[in-house]
N, C-alpha and C positions, 0 to 999 in steps of 0.2 A: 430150264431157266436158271439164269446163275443167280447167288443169292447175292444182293446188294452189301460192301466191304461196309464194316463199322469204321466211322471215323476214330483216328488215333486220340483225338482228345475232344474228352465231354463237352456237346454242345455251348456254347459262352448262353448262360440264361443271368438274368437279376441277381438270385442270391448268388451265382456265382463270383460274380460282379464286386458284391459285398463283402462276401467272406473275405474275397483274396485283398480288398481295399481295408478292411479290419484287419489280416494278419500285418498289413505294410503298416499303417499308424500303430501298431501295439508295438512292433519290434522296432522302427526309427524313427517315428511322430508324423505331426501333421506335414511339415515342411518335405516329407519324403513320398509325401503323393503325386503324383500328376498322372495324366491321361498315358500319357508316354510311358511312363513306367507301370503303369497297372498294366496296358497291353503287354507290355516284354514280360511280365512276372503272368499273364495267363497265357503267352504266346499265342495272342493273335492280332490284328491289325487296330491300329489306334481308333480309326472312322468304324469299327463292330462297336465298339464301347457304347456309340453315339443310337444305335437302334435300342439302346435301353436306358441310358440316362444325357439329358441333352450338356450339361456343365462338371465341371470337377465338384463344383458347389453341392449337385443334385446328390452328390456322391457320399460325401461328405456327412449330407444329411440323412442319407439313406442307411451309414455305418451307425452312426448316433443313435438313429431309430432302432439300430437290433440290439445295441444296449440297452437301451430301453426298457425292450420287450424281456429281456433277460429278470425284469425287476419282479420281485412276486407282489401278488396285487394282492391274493387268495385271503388274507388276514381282515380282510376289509367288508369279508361277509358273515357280519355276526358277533367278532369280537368286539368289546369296549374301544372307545375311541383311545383313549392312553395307549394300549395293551397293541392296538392295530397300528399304530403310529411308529411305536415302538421296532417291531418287528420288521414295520417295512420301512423304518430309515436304517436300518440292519440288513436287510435285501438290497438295496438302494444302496447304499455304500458296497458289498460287497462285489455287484457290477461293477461301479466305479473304481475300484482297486485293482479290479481285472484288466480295466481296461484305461487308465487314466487319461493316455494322451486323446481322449476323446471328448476328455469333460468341458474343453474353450469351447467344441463346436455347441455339445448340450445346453452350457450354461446361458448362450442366446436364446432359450425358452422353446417352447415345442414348437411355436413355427405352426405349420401345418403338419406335423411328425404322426402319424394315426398313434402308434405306441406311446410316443410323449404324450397324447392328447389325453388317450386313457388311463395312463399314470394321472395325470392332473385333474380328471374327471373323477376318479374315486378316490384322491384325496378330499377333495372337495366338496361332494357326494357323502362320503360318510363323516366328514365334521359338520355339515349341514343338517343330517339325519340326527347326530347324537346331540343336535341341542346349537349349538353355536350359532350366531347371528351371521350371514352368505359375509361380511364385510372383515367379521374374525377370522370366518373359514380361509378366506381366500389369504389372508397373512398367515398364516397356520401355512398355508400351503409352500407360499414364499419363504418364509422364516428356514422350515425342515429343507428345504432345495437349496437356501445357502450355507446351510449348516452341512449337511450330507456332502453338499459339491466341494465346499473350503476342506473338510477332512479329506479329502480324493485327491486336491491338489500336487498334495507332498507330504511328506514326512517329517514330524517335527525334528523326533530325536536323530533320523538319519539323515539330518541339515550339522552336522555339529560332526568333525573329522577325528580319527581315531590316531590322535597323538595328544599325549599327556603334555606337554611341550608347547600344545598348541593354546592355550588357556592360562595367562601369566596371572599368577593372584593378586600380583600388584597393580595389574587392568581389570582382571576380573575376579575381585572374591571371592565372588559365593560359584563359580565354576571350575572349581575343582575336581571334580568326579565327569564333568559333561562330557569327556574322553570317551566316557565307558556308554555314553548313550546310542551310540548307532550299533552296539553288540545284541541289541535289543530294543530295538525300534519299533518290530511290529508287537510285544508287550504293551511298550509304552506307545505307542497310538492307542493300540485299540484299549485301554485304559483310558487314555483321554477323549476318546471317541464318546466313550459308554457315560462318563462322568460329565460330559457336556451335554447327552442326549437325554441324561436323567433329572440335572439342574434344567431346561428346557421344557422337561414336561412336568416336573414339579412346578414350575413357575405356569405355564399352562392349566395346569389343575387346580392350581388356586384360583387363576382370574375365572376359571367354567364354574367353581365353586361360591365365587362374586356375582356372577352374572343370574345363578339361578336364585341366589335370595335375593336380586332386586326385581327379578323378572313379576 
């Protein structure tokens, strides 16, 4: 009996689906998706796509969700609420940076996303636990998602072009040196990242600080 040939290329399953739909928005964005082109970049037929996801949308949503999943949640068993807050808008961002052109579909909320769901469930979950009233938690929750998702956006310092020339002092003063900022961009983010993450849970820790002497 002859033995049945391997096909030349790995079966088309879901994660494959995703992966190859995640490397097309990492390398040219959202607008470089479609049905058409995921099939030609896994080489196979447009209608195969559809026995695993029915819309580009499904798809879309499906990429979002393994970023997600990428977030470490692990901080959230046992540590301080500050300390776990901390670490995981530090994991939370660092997904995000991997993968930015991801974040418009994210920042429409979990959706029915199972990974987003559970991100947002042990946020929630452990400000709830460590004392917070369900009404603070769930802004706690909001607050760190706009803050983590707005730093992912872009770049401050590498929004500002690397000509001295470009920056007149007679328009603008006090930028004079801003030339020299996209040399070092990811310095100065993640500086301003940490210094906006720190003023946020400072200001957080006072009002938990509030809440339990009037409690």
């Amino acid at each position: 009996m002859c033995a049945m040939a391997r096909p030349h290329k790995p079966l088309l399953s879901t994660d494959r689906i995703v992966a190859a739909a995640a490397n097309l928005v990492d390398a040219e964005g959202l607008a470089a998706l479609s049905t058409r082109r995921l099939a030609a970049e896994l080489g196979v037929s447009g209608p195969s796509l559809y026995n695993h996801f029915r819309t580009k949308d499904e798809i879309l949503e499906a990429v979002a969700d393994s970023v997600s999943a990428q977030v470490d949640l692990s901080m959230f068993d046992g540590r301080d609420w500050r300390t776990a807050l901390h670490d995981w808008a530090v994991s939370y961002r660092s997904a995000l940076r991997d993968h930015p052109n991801i974040v418009p579909v994210l920042a429409r909320g979990p959706g029915r996303r199972p990974a987003g769901l559970r991100l947002a469930d042990a946020v929630f979950g452990a400000m709830v636990e460590a004392g917070w009233p369900p009404a603070q938690a769930t802004s706690i929750g909001a607050l760190m998602r706009y803050f983590v998702m707005g730093s992912a956006l872009g770049s401050f310092a590498g929004g500002f072009v690397d000509d001295e020339t470009a920056y007149d002092p007679a328009d603008y003063p006090h930028l004079g040196q801003a030339h020299l900022l996209a040399d070092r961009q990811d310095e100065i983010d993640e500086r301003a990242f940490e210094t906006g993450l720190t003023a946020l849970l400072d200001g957080l820790a006072h009002q938990f600080e509030q809440l339990r002497r009037t409690a």
